[in-house]
N, C-alpha and C positions, 0 to 999 in steps of 0.2 A: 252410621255404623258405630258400636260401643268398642271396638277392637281399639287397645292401644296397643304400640309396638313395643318402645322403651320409654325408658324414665330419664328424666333430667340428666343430664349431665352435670358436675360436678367436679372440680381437680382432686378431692379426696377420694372420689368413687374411682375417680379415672387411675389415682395410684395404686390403690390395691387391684383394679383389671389390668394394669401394667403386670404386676407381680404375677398372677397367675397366667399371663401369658406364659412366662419369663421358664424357658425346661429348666431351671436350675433351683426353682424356686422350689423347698423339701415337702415331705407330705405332710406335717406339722403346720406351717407356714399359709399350705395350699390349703388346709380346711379350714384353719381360722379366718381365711380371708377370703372364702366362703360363708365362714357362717356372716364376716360386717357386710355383705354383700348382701346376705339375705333380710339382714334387719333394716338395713337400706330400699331393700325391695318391699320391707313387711310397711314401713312408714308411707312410701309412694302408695302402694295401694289405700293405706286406711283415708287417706284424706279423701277417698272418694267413697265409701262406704256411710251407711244412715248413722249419723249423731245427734246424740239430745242432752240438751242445754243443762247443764247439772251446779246448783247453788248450796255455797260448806260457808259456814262461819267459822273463821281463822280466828287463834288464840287469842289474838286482839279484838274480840266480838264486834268484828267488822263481816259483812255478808261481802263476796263475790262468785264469780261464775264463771265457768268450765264447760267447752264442749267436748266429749267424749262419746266413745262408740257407742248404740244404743244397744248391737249386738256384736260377743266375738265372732268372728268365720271358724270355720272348723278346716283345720290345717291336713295335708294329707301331704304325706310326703313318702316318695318313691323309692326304694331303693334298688343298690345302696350309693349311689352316686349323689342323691338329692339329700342325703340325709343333712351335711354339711349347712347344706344351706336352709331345710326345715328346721337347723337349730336356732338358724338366726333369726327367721321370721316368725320362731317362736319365743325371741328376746320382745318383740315388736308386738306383737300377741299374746303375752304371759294367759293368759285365764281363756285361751281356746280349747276346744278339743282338739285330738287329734288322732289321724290310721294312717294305715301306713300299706302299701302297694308294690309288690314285687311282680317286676316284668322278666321275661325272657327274650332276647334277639335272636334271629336264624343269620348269622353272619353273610350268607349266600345270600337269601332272600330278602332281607332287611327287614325282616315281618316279625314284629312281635306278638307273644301271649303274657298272659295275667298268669302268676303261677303261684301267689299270695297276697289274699285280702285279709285287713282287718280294720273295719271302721266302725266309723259308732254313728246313731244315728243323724242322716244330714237332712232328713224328709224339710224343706223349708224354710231351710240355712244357707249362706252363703258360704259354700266351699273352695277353697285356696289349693290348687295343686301344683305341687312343686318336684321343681327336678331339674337339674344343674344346665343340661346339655337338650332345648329343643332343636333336633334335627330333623328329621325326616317327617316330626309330626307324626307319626304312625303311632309309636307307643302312648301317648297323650290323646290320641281322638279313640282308641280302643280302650282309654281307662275313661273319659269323659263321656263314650256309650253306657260303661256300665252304672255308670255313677247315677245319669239321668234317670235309669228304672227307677231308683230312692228318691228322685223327686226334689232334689235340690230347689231352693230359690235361684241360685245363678254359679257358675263357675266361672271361676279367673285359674288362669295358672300362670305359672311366675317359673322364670330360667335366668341364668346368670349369661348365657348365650343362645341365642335364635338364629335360627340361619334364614334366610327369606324366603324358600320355597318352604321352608318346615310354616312357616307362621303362611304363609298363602294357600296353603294346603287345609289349615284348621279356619280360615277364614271362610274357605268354599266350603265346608263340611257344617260350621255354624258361624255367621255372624254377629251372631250376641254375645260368644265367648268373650272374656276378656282376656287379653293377652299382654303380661309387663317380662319385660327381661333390659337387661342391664346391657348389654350388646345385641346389633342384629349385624352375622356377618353374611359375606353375598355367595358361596355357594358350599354345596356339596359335592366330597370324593367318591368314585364309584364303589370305595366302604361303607358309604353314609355317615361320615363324617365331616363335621363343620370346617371349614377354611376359613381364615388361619386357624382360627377355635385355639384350642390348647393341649390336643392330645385328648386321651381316654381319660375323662374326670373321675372314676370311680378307680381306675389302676392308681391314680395320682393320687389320691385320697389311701388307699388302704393298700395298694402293691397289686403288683401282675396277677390277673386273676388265669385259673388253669383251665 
């Protein structure tokens, strides 16, 4: 199975997941350490992506050599709650493309719709989707249906918290997905929200939405 859960641990990664635990922490504070979060996440992923061996001659007309990516991924990032952290795995990705995906939730039903696409094309590419809060898994396996029609080479998506039925959800749905998030916590409230999680990441980013 290619599914991975999370990424390394770390005591610097682990401070800043401190902080956005933390309700006191401001909405300033909380997107910035979303976005070192995401460039953190942009790093873990690339070391598994295809690189080709690349030779520069330094000012000192000495030859050596560099591995780097052979392709960028094309970044897709959710709004608006993912945006925070699409910035940062676009620090980690400078020279990707990038679209962008707006869902809707039915608060009752916990069912999300697509209600704004705009991507460029990923027919063949390795696309990256991102989005702060995988919970229920619902909204992420209804954007990774559509994406498939375009024919992608493969998708990852990337969260700063997973809860464990949300990622066992997308696992039974496809096991080739790859899946990195920076926490997996162990359930959901009958809001469909993550435990302990950190509250509404998208309120906490930009204020109470109406």
């Amino acid at each position: 199975m290619n599914t991975k859960s999370r990424i390394r641990k770390n005591p610097a990664l682990e401070r800043i997941l401190y902080k956005i635990r933390d309700p006191a922490t401001g909405r300033e504070e909380f997107r910035s350490c979303l976005e070192r979060i995401g460039e953190y996440i942009g790093v873990e992923i690339s070391l598994e992506l295809e690189q080709e061996r690349k030779r520069i001659t330094t000012s000192l007309g000495k030859e050596t050599e560099h591995f780097l990516l052979k392709e960028s991924p094309v970044l897709i990032g959710v709004l608006r709650a993912g945006l925070p952290l699409y910035y940062g795995m676009q620090k980690a990705f400078p020279e990707s493309e990038s679209g962008f995906i707006g869902t809707m939730r039915d608060e009752k039903t916990l069912k999300s719709h697509i209600s704004y696409c705009a991507l460029p094309d990923i027919e063949g590419k390795t696309v990256i989707l991102i989005d702060t809060m995988l919970a229920t898994g619902g909204s992420m396996i209804e954007i990774a249906e559509m994406l498939k029609e375009k024919n992608p080479r493969a998708i990852i998506t990337a969260s700063v918290i997973a809860s464990r039925q949300g990622i066992e959800r997308m696992r039974t749905y496809d096991s080739s997905l790859r899946i990195y998030s920076a926490v997996i916590d162990p359930i959901l409230n009958d809001k469909g929200y993550i435990v302990p999680g950190l509250g509404d990441a998208g309120d906490r980013c930009y204020g109470e939405k109406k």
